[in-house]
C-alpha positions in Angstrom: -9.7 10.2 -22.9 -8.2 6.9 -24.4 -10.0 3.5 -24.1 -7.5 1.9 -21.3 -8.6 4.6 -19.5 -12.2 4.7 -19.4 -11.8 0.7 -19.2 -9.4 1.0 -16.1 -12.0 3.9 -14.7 -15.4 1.3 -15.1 -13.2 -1.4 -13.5 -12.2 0.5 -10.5 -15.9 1.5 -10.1 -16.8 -2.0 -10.1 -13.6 -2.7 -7.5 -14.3 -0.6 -5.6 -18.5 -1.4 -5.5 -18.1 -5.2 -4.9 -15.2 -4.0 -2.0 -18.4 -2.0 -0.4 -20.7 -4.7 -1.4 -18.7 -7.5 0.6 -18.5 -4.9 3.8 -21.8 -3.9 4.1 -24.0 -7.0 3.0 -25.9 -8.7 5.8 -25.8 -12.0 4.1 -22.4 -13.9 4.0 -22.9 -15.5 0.7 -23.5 -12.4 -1.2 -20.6 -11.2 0.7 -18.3 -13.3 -0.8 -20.0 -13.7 -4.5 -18.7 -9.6 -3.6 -15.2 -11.1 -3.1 -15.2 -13.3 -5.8 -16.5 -10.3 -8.5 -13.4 -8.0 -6.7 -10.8 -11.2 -7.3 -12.1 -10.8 -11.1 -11.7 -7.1 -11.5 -8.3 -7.1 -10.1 -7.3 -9.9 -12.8 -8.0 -7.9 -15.2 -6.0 -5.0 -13.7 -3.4 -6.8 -14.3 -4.3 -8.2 -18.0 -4.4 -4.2 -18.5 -1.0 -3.8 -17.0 0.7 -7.1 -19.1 0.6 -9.6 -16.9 -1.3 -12.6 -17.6 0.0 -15.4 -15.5 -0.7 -13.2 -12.6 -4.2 -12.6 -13.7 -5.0 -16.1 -14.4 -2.9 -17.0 -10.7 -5.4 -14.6 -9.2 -8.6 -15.8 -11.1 -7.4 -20.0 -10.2 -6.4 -19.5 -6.6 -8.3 -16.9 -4.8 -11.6 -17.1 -7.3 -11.1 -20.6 -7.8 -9.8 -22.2 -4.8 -9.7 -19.9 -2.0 -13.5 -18.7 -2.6 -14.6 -22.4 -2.8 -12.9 -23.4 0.2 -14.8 -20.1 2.2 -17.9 -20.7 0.7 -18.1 -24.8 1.7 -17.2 -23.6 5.1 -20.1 -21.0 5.5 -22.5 -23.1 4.1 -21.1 -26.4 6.3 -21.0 -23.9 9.4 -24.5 -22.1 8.8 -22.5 -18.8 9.4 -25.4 -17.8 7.1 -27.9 -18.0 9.5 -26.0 -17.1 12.8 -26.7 -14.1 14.4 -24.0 -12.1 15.1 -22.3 -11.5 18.7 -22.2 -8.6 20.9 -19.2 -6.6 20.1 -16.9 -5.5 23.0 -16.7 -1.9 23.7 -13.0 -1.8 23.0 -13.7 -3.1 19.3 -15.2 0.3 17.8 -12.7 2.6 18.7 -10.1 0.5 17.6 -11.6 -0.2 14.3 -12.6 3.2 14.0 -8.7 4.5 14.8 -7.4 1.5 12.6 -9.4 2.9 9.9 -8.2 6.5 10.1 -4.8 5.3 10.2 -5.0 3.6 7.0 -7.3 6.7 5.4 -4.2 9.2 6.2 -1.6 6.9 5.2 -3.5 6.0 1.6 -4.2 10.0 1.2 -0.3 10.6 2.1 1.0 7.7 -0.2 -0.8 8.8 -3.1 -0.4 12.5 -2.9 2.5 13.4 -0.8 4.5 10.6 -2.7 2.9 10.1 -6.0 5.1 11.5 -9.0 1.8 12.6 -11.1 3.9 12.8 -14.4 5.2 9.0 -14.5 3.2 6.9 -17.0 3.0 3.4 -16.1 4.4 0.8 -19.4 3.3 -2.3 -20.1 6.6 -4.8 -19.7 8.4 -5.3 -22.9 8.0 -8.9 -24.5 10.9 -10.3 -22.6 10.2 -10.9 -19.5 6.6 -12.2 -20.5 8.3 -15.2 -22.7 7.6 -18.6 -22.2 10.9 -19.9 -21.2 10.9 -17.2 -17.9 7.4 -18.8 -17.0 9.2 -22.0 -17.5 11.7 -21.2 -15.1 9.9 -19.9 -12.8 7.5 -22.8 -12.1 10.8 -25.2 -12.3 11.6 -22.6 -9.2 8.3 -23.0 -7.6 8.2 -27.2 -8.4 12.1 -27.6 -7.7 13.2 -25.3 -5.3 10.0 -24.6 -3.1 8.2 -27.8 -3.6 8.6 -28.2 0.4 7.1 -25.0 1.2 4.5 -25.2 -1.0 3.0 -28.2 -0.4 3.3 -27.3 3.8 0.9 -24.4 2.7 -2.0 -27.0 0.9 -1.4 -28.9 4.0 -1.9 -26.2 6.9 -4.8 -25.1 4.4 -6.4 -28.5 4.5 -5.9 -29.2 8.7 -7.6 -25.4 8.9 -10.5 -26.6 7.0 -10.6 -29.9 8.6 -10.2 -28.2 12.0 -12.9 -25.5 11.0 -15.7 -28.7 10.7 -14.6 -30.6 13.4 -15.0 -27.3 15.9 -18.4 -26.3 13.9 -19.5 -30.5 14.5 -18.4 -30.2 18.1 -20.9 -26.7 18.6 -23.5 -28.6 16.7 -24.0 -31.2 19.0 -23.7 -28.9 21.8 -26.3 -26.7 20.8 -28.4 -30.1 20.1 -27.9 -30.9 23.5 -29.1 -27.8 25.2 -32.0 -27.5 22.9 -33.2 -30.9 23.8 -32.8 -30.6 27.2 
């Protein structure tokens, strides 16, 4: 058993742990501390797999700014503290069949149409250079500037509109209570 291995095999543990963790944890917080520890352990999947601009991509948006941005809405919201509502009877069976679906598909993917003898190489030195990062963010800054700054913006009207909806309940609920 080589070192990658047993590295790869404690890591998965861990992904897989902090997935559980972020499911089954009553408290919303911890539940995305979870997410945060699972956006770490895939980053380094993929500093194991030679590919460090997506691991630091991974760790800067979605540990960085994504998990930030949930975060100061659950604690601006109080989801913390919010019981949770009744679930329509529809909603088990659905998840329940969603679930399957995605357990035989995973078990058919990876047996039915794994090839168990393929090793998986790390990329050679070429396409990790600098100049292809270089191009590629000249891409992202030159040729997608436009989409990519629509994306901050819808991000920043859905957090906007997340308080102003959570203000508006606020005072309703301030209302009632008084009354």
């Amino acid at each position: 058993m080589t070192s990658e291995l047993i590295v790869f095999l404690v890591l998965s543990l861990v992904a897989i742990a902090s997935a559980l963790g972020m499911l089954f944890s009553r408290n919303t917080i911890y539940s995305a501390l979870f997410l945060v520890l699972n956006f770490i352990t895939v980053a380094v999947f993929y500093l194991m797999l030679g590919a460090p601009f997506i691991a630091m991509s991974q760790i800067t948006v979605y540990a960085g700014a994504i998990m930030v941005l949930f975060l100061f809405v659950i604690m601006l919201l109080g989801a913390e503290q919010m019981t949770a509502p009744d679930a329509l009877s529809w909603q088990k069976p659905l998840a329940f069949l969603l679930a399957l679906t995605l357990t035989v598909e995973s078990v058919y993917l990876i047996f039915a149409r794994a090839k168990l003898d393929t090793v998986i190489t790390a990329p050679d030195a070429a396409t990790n250079s600098m100049e292809n990062l270089r191009e590629m963010a000249m891409t992202l800054f030159d040729k997608f500037l436009l989409p990519f700054e629509v994306t901050s913006i819808l991000l920043l009207v859905a957090m906007v509109g997340a308080i102003v909806l959570a203000k508006k309940e606020k005072g309703a609920r301030a209302k009632t209570s008084n009354s």
